[in-house]
C-alpha positions as CSV (number, residue, x, y, z in Angstrom):
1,X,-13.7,70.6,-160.0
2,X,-16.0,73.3,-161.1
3,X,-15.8,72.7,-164.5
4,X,-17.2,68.9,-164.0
5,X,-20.6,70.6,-162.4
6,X,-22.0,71.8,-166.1
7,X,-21.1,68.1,-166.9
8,X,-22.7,66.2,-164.0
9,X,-26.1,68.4,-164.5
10,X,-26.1,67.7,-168.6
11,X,-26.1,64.1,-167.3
12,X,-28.7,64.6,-165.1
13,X,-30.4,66.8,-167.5
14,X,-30.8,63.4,-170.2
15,X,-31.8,60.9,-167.4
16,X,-34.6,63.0,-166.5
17,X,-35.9,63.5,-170.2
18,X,-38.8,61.9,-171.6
19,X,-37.9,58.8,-173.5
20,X,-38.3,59.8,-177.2
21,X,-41.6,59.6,-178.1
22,X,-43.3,59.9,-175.2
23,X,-46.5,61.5,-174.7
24,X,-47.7,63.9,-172.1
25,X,-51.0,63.3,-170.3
26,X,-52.8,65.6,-172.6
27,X,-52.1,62.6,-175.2
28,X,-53.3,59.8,-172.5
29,X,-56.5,62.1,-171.6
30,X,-57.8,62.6,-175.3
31,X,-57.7,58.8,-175.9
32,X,-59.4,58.1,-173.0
33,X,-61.7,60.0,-173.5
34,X,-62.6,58.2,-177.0
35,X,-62.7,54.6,-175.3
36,X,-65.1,56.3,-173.0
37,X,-67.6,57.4,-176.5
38,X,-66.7,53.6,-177.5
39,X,-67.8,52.7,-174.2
40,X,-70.8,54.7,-174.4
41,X,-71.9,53.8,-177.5
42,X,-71.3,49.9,-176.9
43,X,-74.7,48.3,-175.6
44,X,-74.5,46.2,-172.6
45,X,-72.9,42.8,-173.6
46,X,-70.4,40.5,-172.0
47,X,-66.8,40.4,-173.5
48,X,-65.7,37.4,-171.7
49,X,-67.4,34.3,-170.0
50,X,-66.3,31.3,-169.0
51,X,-66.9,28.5,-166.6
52,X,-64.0,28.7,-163.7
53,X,-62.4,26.6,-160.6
54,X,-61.0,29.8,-158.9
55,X,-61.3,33.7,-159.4
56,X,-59.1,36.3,-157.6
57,X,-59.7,39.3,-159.4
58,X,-60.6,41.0,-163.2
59,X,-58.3,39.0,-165.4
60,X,-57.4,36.8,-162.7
61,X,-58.7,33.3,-162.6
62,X,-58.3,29.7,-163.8
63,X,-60.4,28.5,-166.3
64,X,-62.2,25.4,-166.1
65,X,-61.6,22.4,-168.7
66,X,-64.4,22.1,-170.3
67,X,-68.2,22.2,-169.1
68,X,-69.0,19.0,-167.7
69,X,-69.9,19.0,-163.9
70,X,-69.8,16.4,-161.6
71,X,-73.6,15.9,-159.5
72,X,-73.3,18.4,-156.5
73,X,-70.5,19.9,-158.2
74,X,-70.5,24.2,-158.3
75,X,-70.5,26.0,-161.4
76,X,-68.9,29.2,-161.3
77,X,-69.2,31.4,-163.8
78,X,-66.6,34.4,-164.7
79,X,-67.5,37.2,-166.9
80,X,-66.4,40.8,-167.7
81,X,-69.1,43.3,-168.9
82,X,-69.0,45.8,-171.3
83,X,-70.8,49.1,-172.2
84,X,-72.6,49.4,-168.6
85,X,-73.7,52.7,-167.3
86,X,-72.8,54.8,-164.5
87,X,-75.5,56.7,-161.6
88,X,-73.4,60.1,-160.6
89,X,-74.3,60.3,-157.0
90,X,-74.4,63.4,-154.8
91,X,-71.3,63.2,-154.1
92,X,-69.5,63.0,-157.2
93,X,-69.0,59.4,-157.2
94,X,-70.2,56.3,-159.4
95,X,-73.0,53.5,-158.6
96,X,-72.8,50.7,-161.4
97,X,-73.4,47.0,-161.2
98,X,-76.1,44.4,-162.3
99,X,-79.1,42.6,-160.9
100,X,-79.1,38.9,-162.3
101,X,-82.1,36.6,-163.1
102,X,-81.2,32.9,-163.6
103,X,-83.0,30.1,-165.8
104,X,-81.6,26.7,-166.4
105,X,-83.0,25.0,-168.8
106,X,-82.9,21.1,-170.1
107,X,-82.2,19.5,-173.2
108,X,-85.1,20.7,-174.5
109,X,-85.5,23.6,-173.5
110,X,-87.4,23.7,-170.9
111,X,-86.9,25.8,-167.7
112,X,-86.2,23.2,-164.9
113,X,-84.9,25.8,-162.2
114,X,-84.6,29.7,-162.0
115,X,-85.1,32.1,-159.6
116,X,-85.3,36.1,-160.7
117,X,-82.7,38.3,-158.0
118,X,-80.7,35.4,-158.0
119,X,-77.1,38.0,-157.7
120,X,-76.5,41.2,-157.1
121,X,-73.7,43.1,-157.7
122,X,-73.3,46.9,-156.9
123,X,-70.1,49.4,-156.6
124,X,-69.6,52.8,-155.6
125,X,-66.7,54.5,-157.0
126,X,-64.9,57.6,-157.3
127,X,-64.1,56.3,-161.0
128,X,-66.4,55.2,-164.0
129,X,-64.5,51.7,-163.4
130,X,-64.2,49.9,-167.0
131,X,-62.7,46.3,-165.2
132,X,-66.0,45.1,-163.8
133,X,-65.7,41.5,-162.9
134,X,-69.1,39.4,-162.3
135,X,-68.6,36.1,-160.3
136,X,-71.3,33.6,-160.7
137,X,-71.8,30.3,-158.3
138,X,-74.4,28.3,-159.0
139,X,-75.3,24.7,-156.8
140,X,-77.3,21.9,-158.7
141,X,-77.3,19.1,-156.4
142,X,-80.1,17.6,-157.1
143,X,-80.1,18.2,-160.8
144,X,-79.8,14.8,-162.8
145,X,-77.2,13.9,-165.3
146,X,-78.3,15.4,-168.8
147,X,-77.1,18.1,-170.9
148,X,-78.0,21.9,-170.1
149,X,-78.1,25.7,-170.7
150,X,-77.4,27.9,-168.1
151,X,-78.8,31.5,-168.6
152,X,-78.3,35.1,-166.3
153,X,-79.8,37.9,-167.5
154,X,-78.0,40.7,-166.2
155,X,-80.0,44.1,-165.6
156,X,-77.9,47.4,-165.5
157,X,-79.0,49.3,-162.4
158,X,-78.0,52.4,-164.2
159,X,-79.9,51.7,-167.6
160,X,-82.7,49.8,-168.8
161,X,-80.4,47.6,-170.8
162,X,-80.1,43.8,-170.7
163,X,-77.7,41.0,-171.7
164,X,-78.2,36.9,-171.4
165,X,-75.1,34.8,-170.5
166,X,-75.8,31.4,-172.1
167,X,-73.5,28.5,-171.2
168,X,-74.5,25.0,-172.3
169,X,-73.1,22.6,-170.1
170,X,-73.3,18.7,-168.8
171,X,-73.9,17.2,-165.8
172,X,-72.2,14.2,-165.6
173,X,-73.0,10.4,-164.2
């Protein structure tokens, strides 16, 4: 019985090994700390926007068909921004988010609604969070049918930087 002890730990011994080719943390830690540079040098821009009928989470919502609206219908916007900065607070957390301006212009143009602080969205973390969802609703219900561009420019409250979400879109008869 003795002798099947050195055999029962050897098999314990490859079960608990690291998968060939498997990295340590040290590995995970140097590449994060490139996509942070990336990060850092990436200006303040939106890597995904769309118009959506439901949103759960980051990376979790349905996608509308299309951009045509219904009158009185709501547009909801999803997007993810990139290369946002970070306020280190006091207590060694993060403050990060966006104040939001919004224009919608006509056919031509022309600004037919807005209102500046129309969203605000603010986070305290204990991480420098890159999944950073922003969920837009937006109410025309007295808008009439036509085509239209719907713009939010989204200030970083931890920079002076800037980015426009654009999104043509219809109102329908």
């Amino acid at each position: 019985m003795n002798r099947l002890l050195p055999v029962a730990f050897a098999a314990l011994a490859l079960v608990a090994a690291a998968p060939a080719g498997a990295q340590d943390l040290s590995a995970l830690n140097t590449a994060e700390q490139q996509v942070a540079a990336a990060w850092d040098a990436t200006p303040l821009t939106f890597r995904k926007t769309l118009f959506a009928t439901s949103i759960s989470a980051f990376g979790v919502y349905d996608a509308k068909d299309g951009s045509s609206f219904a009158p009185g219908e709501q547009i909801v916007v999803y997007a993810e921004p990139v290369g946002y900065g970070y306020k280190t607070n006091a207590d060694s957390t993060y403050t990060f988010g966006f104040d939001f301006d919004l224009k919608v212009k006509n056919a031509d143009g022309d600004i037919v609604a807005g209102k500046d602080g129309f969203a605000n969205f603010e986070l305290v973390s204990k991480a420098q969070n890159r999944e950073f969802l922003v969920s837009l609703t937006l109410s025309l219900n007295e808008a009439p049918a036509g085509n239209y561009t719907l713009e939010y420019l989204a200030h970083d409250i931890a920079s002076d930087e800037t980015a426009t979400i654009s999104m043509p879109f219809t109102i329908s008869d």
